[in-house]
N, C-alpha and C positions, 0 to 999 in steps of 0.2 A: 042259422037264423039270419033274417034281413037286418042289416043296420040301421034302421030304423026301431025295430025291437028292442034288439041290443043296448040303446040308449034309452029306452021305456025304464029300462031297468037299472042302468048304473050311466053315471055321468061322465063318465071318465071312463079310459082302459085300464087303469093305474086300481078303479074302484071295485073293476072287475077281478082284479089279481088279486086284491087284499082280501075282496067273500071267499074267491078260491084258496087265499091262502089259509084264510080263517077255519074253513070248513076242514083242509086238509090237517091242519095241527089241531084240528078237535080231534079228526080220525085218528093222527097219532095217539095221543092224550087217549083213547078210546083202546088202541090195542097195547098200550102199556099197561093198564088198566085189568084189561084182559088175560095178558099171556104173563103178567108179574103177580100173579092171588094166591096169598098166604093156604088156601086151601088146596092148590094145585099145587104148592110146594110139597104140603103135607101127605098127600097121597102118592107124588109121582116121584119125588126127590128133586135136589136142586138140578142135576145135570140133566134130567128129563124136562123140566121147566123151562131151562133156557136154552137147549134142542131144539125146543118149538119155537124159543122165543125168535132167535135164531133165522127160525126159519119164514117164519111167517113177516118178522121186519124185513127179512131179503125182498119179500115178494111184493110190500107195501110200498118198500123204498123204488123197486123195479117200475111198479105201477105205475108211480107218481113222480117220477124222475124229470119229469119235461118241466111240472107244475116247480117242481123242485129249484132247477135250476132260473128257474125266472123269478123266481121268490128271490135268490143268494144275489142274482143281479139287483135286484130291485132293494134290496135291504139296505143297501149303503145309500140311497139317495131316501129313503121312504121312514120316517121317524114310524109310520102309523104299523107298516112292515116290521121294523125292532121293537117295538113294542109286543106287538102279536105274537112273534117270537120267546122274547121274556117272559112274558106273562105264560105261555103254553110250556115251555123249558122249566117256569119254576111249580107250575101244577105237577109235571111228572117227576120233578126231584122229592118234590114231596111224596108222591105215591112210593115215590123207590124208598124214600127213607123209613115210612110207614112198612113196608113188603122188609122190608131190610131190617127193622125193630121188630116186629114179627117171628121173622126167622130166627133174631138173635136170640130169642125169649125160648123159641123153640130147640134151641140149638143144631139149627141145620146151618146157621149162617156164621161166619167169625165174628167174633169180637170186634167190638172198635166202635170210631164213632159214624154212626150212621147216618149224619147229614154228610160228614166227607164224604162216604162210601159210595151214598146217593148223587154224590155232584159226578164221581169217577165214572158210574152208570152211566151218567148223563152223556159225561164226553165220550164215554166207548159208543154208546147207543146212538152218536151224532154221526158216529164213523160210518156206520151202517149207509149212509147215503154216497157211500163210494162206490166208484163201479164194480169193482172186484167181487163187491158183497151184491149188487145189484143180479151180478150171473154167480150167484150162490147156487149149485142143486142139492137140496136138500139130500140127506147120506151120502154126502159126496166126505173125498177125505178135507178139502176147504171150511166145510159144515163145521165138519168133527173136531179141527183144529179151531176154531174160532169158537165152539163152543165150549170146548176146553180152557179154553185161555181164559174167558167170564167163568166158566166155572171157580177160575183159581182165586180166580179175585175173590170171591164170596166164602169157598168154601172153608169150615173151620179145618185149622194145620194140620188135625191128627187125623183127615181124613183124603190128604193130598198124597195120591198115588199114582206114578207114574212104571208100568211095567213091573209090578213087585215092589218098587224100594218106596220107601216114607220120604218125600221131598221136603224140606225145613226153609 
């Protein structure tokens, strides 16, 4: 677009990052929403659930990696950026916490308190914007270990098996 347009629309570059960043952490907010549903638990299982969950944040994360890193720039000078961030970080802690009480009710998920457990999601699911996880392939053995390791988190003790033996 001519920049002339471009200013039609937004006054600033700084105003331009903040819609895209806006826009971006709704999509997030949008496939947490999505790939964490107390009814996809209940059909598919937990480690089926976050398989995909898994997978498809790899590909979100991949997508949007540029927009990403110019947001992580822009955060420390941009109140309106931290803000945008919080506000979107505490809508999906709460969805996990909800998917996370859900589960417990169901007993597919362990015990405990489920706003911690929600915050711990949050910080793994943050991780997800690493590169590592960015060139995820799906069924790769990367996948399967990473999906493993959220699974541990969540799942109740008497159902942590690794190779035959009960893990405590």
């Amino acid at each position: 677009i001519s920049i002339a347009t471009f200013y039609n629309h937004f006054t600033t570059k700084d105003d331009a990052l903040i819609s895209a960043y806006e826009q971006l952490m709704g999509d997030l907010v949008e496939l947490v929403e999505d790939k964490c549903r107390i009814d996809t638990l209940l059909d598919a299982g937990l480690r089926q659930l976050i398989e995909s969950w898994v997978a498809h944040s790899a590909i979100f994360f991949r997508h949007n990696a540029s927009l990403f890193r110019l947001a992580q720039v822009a955060i420390e000078r941009s109140k309106t950026m931290r803000n945008l961030f919080r506000e979107h970080e505490m809508i999906v802690i709460k969805h996990y916490q909800r998917f996370i009480e859900r589960g417990q009710a169901a007993s597919l998920i362990r015990a405990g308190n489920a706003e911690t457990m929600a915050e711990v999601l949050a910080v793994v699911s943050e991780s997800w914007n690493h590169p590592l996880v960015q060139r995820l392939e799906e069924g790769s053995e990367f996948h399967q270990e990473l999906t493993e390791s959220v699974t541990r988190i969540l799942e109740p003790a008497n159902q942590y098996k690794h190779e035959g033996k009960n893990n405590v």
